[in-house]
C-alpha positions as a LaTeX table, in Angstrom:
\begin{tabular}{lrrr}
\hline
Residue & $x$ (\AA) & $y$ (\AA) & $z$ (\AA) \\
\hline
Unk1 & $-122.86$ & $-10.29$ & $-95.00$ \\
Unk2 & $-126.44$ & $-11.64$ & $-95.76$ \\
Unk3 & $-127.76$ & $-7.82$ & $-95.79$ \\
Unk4 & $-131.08$ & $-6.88$ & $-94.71$ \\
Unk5 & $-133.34$ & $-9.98$ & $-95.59$ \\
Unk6 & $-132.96$ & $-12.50$ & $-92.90$ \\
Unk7 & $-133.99$ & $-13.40$ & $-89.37$ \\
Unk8 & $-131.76$ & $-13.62$ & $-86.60$ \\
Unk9 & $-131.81$ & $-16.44$ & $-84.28$ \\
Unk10 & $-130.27$ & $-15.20$ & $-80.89$ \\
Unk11 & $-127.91$ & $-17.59$ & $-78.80$ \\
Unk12 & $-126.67$ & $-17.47$ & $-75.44$ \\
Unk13 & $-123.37$ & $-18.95$ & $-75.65$ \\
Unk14 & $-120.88$ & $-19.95$ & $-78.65$ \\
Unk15 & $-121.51$ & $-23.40$ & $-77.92$ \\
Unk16 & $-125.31$ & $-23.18$ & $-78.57$ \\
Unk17 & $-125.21$ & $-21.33$ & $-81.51$ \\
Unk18 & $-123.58$ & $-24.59$ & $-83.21$ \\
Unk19 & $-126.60$ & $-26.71$ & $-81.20$ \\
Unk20 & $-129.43$ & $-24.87$ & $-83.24$ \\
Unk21 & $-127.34$ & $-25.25$ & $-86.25$ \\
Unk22 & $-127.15$ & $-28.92$ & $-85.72$ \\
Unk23 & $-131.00$ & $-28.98$ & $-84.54$ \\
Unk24 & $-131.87$ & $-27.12$ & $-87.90$ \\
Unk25 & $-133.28$ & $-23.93$ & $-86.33$ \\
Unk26 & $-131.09$ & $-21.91$ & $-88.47$ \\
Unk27 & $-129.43$ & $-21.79$ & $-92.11$ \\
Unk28 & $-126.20$ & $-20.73$ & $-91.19$ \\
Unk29 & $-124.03$ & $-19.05$ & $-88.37$ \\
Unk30 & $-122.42$ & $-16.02$ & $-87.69$ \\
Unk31 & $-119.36$ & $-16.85$ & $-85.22$ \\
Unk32 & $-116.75$ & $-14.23$ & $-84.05$ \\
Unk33 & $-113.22$ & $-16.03$ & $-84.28$ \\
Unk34 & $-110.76$ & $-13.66$ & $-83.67$ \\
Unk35 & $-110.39$ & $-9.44$ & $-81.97$ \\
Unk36 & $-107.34$ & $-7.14$ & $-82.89$ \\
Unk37 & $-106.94$ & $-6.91$ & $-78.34$ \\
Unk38 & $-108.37$ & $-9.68$ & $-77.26$ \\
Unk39 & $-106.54$ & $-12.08$ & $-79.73$ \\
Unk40 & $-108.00$ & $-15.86$ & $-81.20$ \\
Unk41 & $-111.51$ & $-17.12$ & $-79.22$ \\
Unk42 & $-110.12$ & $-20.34$ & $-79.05$ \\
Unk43 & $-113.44$ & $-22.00$ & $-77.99$ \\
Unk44 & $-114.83$ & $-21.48$ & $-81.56$ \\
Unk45 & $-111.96$ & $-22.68$ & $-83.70$ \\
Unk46 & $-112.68$ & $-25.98$ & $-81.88$ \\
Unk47 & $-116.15$ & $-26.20$ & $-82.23$ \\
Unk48 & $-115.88$ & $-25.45$ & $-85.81$ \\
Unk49 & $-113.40$ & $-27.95$ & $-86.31$ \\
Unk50 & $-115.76$ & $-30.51$ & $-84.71$ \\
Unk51 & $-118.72$ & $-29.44$ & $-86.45$ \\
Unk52 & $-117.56$ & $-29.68$ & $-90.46$ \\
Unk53 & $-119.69$ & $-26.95$ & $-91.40$ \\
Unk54 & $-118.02$ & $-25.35$ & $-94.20$ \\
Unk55 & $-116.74$ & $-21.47$ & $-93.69$ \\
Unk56 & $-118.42$ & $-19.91$ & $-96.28$ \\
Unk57 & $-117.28$ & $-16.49$ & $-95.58$ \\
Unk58 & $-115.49$ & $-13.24$ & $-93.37$ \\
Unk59 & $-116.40$ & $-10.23$ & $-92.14$ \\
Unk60 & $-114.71$ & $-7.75$ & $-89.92$ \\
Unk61 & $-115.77$ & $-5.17$ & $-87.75$ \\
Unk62 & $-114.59$ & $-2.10$ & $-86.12$ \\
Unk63 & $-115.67$ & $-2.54$ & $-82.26$ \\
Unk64 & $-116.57$ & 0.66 & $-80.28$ \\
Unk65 & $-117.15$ & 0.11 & $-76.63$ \\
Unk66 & $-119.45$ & 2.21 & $-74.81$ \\
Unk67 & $-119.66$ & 2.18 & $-70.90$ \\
Unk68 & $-123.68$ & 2.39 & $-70.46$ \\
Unk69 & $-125.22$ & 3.12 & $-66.87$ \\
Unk70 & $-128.70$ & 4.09 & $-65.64$ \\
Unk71 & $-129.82$ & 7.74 & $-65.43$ \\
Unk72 & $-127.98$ & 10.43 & $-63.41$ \\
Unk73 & $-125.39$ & 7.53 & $-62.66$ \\
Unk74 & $-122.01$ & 8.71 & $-62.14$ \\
Unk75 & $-118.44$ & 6.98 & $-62.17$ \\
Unk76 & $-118.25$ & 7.36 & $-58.37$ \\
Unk77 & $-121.02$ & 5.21 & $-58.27$ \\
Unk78 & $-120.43$ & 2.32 & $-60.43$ \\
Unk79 & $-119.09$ & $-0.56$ & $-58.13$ \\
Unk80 & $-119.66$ & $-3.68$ & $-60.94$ \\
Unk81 & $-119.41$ & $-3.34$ & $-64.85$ \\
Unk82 & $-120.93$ & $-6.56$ & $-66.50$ \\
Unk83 & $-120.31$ & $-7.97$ & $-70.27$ \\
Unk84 & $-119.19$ & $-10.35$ & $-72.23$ \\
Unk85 & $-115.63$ & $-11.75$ & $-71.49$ \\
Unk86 & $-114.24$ & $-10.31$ & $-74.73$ \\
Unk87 & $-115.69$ & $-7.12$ & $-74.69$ \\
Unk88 & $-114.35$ & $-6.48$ & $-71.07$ \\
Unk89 & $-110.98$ & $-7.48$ & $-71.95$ \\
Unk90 & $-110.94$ & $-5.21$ & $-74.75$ \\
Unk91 & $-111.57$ & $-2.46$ & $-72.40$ \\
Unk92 & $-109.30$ & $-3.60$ & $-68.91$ \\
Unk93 & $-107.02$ & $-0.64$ & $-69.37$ \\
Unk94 & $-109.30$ & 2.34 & $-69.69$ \\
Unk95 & $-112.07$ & 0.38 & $-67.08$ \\
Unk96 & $-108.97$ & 0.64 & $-64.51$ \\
Unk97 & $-108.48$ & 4.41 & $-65.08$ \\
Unk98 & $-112.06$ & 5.67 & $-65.50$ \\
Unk99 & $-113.46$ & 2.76 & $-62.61$ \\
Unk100 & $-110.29$ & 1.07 & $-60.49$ \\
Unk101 & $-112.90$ & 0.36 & $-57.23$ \\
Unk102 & $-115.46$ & $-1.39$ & $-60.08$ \\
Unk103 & $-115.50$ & $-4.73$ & $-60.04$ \\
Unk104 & $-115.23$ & $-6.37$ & $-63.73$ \\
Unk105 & $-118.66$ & $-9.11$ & $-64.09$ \\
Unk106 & $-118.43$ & $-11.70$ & $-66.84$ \\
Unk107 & $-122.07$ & $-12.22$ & $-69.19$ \\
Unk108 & $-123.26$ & $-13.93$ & $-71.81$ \\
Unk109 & $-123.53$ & $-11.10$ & $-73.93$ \\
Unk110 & $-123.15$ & $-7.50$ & $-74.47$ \\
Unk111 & $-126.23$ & $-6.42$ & $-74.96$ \\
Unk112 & $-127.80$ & $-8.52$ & $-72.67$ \\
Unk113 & $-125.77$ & $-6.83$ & $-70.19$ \\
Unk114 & $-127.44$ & $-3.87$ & $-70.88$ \\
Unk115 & $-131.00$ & $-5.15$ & $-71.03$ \\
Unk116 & $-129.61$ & $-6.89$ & $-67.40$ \\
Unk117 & $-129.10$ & $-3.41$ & $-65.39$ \\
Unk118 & $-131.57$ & $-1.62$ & $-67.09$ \\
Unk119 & $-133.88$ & $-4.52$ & $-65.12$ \\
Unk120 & $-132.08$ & $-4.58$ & $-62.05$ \\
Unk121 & $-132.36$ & $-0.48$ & $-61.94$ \\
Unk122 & $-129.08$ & $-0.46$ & $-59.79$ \\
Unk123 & $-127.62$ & 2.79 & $-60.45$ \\
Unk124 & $-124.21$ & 1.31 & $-59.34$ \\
Unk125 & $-123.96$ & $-1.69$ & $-62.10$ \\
Unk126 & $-123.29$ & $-0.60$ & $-65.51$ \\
Unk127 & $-122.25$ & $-2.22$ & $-68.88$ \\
Unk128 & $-120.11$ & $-2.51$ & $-72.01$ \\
Unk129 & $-121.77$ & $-2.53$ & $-75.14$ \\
Unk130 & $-122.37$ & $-0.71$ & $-78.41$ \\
Unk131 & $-124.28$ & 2.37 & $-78.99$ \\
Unk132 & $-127.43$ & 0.26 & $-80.54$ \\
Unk133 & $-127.51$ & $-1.06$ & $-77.28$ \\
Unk134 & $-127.93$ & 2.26 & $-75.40$ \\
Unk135 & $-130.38$ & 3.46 & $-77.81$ \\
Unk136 & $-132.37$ & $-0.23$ & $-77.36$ \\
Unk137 & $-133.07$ & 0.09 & $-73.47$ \\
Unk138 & $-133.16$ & 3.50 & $-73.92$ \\
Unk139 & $-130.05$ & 4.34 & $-71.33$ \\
Unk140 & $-127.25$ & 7.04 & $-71.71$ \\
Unk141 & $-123.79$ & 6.78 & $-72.63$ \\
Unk142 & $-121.49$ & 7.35 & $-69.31$ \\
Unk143 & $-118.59$ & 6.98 & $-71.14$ \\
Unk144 & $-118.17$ & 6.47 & $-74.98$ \\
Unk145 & $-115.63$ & 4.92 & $-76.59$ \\
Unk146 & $-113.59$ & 2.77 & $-73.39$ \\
Unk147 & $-111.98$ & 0.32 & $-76.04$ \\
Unk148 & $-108.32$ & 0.28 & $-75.11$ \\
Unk149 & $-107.02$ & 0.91 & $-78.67$ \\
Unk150 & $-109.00$ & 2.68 & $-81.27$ \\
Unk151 & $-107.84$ & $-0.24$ & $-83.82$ \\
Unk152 & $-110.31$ & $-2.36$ & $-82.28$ \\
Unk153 & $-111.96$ & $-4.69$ & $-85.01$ \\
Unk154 & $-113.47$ & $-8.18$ & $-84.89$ \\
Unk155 & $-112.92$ & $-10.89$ & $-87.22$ \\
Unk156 & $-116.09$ & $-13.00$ & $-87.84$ \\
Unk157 & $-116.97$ & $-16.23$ & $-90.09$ \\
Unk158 & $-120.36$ & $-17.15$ & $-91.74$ \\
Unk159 & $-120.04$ & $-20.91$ & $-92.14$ \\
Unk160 & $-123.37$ & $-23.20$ & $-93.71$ \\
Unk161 & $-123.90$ & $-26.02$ & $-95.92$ \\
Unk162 & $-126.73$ & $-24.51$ & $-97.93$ \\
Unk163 & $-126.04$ & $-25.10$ & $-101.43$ \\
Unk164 & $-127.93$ & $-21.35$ & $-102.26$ \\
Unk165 & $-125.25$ & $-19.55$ & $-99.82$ \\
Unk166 & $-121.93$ & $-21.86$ & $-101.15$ \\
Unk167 & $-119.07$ & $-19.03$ & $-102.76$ \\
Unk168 & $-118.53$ & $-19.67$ & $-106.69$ \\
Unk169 & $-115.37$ & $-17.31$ & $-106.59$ \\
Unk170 & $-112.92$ & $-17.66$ & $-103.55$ \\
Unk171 & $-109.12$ & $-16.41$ & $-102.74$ \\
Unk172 & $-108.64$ & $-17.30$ & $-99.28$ \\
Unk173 & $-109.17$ & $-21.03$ & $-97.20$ \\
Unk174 & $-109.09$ & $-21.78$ & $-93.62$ \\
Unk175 & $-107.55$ & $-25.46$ & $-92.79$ \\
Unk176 & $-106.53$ & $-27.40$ & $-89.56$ \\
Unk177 & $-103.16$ & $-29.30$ & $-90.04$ \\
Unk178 & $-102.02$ & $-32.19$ & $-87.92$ \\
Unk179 & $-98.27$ & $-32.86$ & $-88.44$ \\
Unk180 & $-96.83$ & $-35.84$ & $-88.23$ \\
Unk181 & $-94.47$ & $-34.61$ & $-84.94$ \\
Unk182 & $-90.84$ & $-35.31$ & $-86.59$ \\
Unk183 & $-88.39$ & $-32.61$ & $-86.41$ \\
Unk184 & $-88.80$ & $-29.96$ & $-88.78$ \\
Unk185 & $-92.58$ & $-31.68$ & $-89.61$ \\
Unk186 & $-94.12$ & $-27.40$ & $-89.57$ \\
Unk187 & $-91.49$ & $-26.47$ & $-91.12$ \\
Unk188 & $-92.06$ & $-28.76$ & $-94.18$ \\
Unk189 & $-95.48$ & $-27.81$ & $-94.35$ \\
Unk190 & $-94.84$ & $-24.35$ & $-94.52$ \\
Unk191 & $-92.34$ & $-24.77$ & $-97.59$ \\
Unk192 & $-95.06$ & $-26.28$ & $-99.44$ \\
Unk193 & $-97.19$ & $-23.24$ & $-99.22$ \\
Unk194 & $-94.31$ & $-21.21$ & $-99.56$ \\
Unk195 & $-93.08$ & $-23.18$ & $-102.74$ \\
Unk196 & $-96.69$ & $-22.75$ & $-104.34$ \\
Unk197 & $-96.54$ & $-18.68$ & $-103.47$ \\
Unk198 & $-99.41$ & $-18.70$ & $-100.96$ \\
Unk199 & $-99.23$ & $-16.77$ & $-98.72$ \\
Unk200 & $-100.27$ & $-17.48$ & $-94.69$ \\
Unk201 & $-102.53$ & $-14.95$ & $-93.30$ \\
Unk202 & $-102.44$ & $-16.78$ & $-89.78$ \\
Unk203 & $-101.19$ & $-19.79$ & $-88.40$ \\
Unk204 & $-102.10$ & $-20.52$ & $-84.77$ \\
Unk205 & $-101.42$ & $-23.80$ & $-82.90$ \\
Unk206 & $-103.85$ & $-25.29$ & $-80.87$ \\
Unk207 & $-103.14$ & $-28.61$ & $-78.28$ \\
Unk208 & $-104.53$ & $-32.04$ & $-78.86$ \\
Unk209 & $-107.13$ & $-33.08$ & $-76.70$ \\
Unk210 & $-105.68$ & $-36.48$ & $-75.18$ \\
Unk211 & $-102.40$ & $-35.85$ & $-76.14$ \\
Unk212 & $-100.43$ & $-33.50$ & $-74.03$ \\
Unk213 & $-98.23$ & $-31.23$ & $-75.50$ \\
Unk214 & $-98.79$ & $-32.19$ & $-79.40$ \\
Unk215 & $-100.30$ & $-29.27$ & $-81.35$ \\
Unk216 & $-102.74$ & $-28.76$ & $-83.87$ \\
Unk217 & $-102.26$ & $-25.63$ & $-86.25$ \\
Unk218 & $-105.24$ & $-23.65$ & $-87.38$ \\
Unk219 & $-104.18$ & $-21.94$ & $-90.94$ \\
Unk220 & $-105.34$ & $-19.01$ & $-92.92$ \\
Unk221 & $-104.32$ & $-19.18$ & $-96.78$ \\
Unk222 & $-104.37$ & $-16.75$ & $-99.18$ \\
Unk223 & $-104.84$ & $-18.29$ & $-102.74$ \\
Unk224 & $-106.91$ & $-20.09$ & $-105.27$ \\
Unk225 & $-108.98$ & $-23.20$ & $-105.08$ \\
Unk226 & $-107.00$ & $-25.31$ & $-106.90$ \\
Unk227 & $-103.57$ & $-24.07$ & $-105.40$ \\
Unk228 & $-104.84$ & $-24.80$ & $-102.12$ \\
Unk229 & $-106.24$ & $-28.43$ & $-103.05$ \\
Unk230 & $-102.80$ & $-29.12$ & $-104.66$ \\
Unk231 & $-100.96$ & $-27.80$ & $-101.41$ \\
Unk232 & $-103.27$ & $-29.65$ & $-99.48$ \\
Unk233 & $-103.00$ & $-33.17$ & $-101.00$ \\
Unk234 & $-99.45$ & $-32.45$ & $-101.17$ \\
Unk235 & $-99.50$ & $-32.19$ & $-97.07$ \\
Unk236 & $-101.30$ & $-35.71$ & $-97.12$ \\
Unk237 & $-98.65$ & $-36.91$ & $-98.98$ \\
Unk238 & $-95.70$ & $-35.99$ & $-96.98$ \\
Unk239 & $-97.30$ & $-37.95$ & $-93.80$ \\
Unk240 & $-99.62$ & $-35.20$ & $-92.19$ \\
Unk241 & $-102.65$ & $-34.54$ & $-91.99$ \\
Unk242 & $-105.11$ & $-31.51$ & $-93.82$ \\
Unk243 & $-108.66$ & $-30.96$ & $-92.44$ \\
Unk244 & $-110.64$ & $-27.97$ & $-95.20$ \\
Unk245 & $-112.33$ & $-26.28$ & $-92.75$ \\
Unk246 & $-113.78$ & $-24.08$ & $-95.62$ \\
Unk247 & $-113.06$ & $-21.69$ & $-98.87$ \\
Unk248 & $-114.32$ & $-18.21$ & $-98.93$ \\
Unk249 & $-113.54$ & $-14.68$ & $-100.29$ \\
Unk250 & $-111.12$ & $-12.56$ & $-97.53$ \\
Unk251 & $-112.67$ & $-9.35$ & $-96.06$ \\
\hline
\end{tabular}
């Protein structure tokens, strides 16, 4: 998305990506929100909700796993596979055929994972991450490819408040809508949107911290600027509540 000319600012967790943000140790963020197996990371659609940090823009990704071990290492010998939570569960299936005895070991990152056994020099730990990986700590390829579907791809967002980075032309907008929890309250939103020919690209609900079982819903739109503002005053309006998380051009 911001092509070759930048420097990349490496963070442990999701959570601390938004702290250097915040501290002003970077311009903008790069957050993955979403994976065709894995489903919605729900931890990030709530820290982005909490930060106001405008989503600027999407990207997605085709993911292809590779299970990475040390030297002469074979599948008989691998008795823990580490990487990140995601990753791993976009790989349970084939992990259980190729490795059932190896025991599945949550990190921070994929990569890291890699740069983790290649340190450790355990020829029974190995790791799921991407080919630039392998090729980075310079270990093979045990088995390529362990994704459980080949339709693997990530969704990511770029979100900043940089005026230099802000999108002039725009056909999709993420938003957070609170309804007002009457009978028929999502269904009245989603008539306006449907009234005004926008389409919904996603609509996920999310619970309300504090109270239990009232939901939050985390929309996608496909449309224009000013359809969207008009939909979304329209919301505020009818008694609910319409957070812009953000306009930016779909991937």
């Amino acid at each position: 998305w911001f092509g070759a000319d930048h420097e990349i600012v490496a963070c442990e967790t999701f959570a601390e990506v938004f702290a250097t943000y915040a501290e002003g140790r970077a311009d903008a963020m790069v957050v993955a929100v979403e994976n065709s197996i894995y489903g919605s990371i729900n931890e990030v659609y709530q820290l982005i909700e909490a930060a106001d940090i405008p989503i600027i823009g999407e990207i997605k990704l085709t993911i292809a796993q590779q299970l990475i071990a040390l030297p002469g290492a074979t599948l008989a010998d691998i008795t823990e596979i580490y990487s990140h939570p995601v990753a791993l569960a976009q790989c349970t299936e084939t992990l259980a055929r190729l490795a059932p005895h190896a025991k599945l070991v949550e990190y921070y990152d994929t990569a890291a994972a890699v740069e983790f056994i290649a340190h450790e020099g355990n020829p029974q730990f190995a790791a799921i991450a991407s080919r630039g990986a392998a090729t980075r700590y310079d270990l093979p390829i045990l088995e390529a490819d362990v994704q459980d579907s080949e339709h693997n791809m990530t969704r990511f967002l770029v979100l900043s408040r940089e005026p230099s980075l802000q999108p002039s032309d725009t056909n999709r907008a993420s938003l957070v809508v609170t309804t007002n929890h009457q009978p028929g309250a999502l269904v009245e939103v989603l008539q306006l949107f449907a009234d005004a020919g926008i389409n919904l690209a996603k609509l996920q609900s999310q619970p309300i911290v504090g109270q239990p079982w009232n939901y939050k819903f985390f929309i996608v739109a496909d449309g224009d600027r000013e359809s969207i503002s008009k939909v979304r005053e329209q919301i505020t309006q009818t008694g609910h509540v319409a957070q812009l998380l953000g306009y930016y051009t779909a991937a």
